[in-house]
Structure formats: structure tokens, C-alpha cells
matplotlib code that plots the C-alpha trace (Angstrom):
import matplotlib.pyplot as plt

x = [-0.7, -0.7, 3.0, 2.1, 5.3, 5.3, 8.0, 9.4, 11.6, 15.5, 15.2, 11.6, 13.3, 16.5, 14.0, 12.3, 15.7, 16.6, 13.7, 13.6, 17.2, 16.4, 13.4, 15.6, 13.0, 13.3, 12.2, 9.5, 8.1, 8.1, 6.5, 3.5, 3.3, 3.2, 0.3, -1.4, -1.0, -2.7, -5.7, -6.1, -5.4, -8.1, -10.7, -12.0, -13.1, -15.2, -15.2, -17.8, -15.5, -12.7, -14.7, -16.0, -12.1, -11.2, -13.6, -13.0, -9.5, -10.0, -12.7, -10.1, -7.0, -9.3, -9.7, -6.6, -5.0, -7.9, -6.6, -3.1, -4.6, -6.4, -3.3, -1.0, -3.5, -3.8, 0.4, 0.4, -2.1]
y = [6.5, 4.0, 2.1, -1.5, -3.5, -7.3, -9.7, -12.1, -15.1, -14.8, -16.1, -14.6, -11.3, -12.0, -12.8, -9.7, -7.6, -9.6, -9.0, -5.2, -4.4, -6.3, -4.1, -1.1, -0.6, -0.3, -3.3, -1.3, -0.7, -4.2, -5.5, -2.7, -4.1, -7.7, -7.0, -5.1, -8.1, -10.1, -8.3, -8.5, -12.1, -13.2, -10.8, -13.5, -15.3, -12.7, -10.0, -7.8, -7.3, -6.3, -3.8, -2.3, -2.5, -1.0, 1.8, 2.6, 3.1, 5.5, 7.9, 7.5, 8.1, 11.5, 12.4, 12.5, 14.1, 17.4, 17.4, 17.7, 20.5, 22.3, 22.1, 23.5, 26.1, 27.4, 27.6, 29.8, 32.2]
z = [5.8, 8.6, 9.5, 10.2, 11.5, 10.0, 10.8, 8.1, 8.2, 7.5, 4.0, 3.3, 4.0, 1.9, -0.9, -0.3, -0.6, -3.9, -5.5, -4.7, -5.6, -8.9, -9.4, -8.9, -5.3, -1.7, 0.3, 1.8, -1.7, -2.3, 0.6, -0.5, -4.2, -2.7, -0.6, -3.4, -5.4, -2.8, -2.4, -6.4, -6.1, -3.8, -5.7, -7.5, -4.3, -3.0, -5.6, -4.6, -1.3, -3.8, -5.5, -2.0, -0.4, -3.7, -3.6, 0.2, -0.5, -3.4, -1.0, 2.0, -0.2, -1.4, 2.0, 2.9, 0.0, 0.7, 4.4, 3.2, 0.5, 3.4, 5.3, 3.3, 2.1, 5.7, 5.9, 2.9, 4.8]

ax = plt.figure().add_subplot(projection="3d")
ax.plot(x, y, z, "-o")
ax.set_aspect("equal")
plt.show()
């Protein structure tokens, strides 16, 4: 996972807040799910760039999850 700092306005961040504590979330889950939607949003204007963002992040998500595997095989050793 990669931490990427944004910066919203007072009332954008209220918002934000509201709508997570509604949804029974953090803030920080909220701001994920927005982006998510996003990228599903604009699909339709260039969706062969959603279907090759969409499979990038499945194979890197893969990775990652085998490194951690590897990892924790090698601590049980």
C-alpha cells in the first residue's frame, strides 16, 4: 500500500466525516471508496484504460499479497 496525503476544503472534509460516520466507516475508508467510485465513473470514457488499470491492480495486489506469504513463511522457519 502506498500513503498518498490529499488536502480537502473545511466543508469538503466535514462532508467527508458525515458521510463516513453515517456509513458506520472511518474517513480514511471513505476517501478510498470515493476514489474507487471515480475510477469506475470515468470507465466509460476511456474504457479500455479501465480494464487495463483494473487488471494492473489485481497482478500488483497478487504480488504483494505473495511477498507478504513469503515473508511470513520465512519468520515461521
Amino acid at each position: 500500500m502506498v500513503k498518498i496525503e490529499i488536502t480537502l476544503s473545511e466543508p469538503e472534509a466535514a462532508a467527508l466525516r458525515e458521510l463516513a460516520e453515517q456509513a458506520g466507516i472511518s474517513a480514511e475508508e471513505a476517501a478510498v471508496k470515493c476514489i474507487r467510485h471515480v475510477l469506475k465513473e470515468v470507465s466509460p470514457v476511456n474504457p479500455q484504460f479501465y480494464s487495463q488499470l483494473r487488471s494492473r491492480l489485481f497482478w500488483e495486489h497478487l504480488r504483494h499479497l505473495n511477498a507478504v506469504l513469503r515473508q511470513s513463511k520465512r519468520g515461521e522457519q
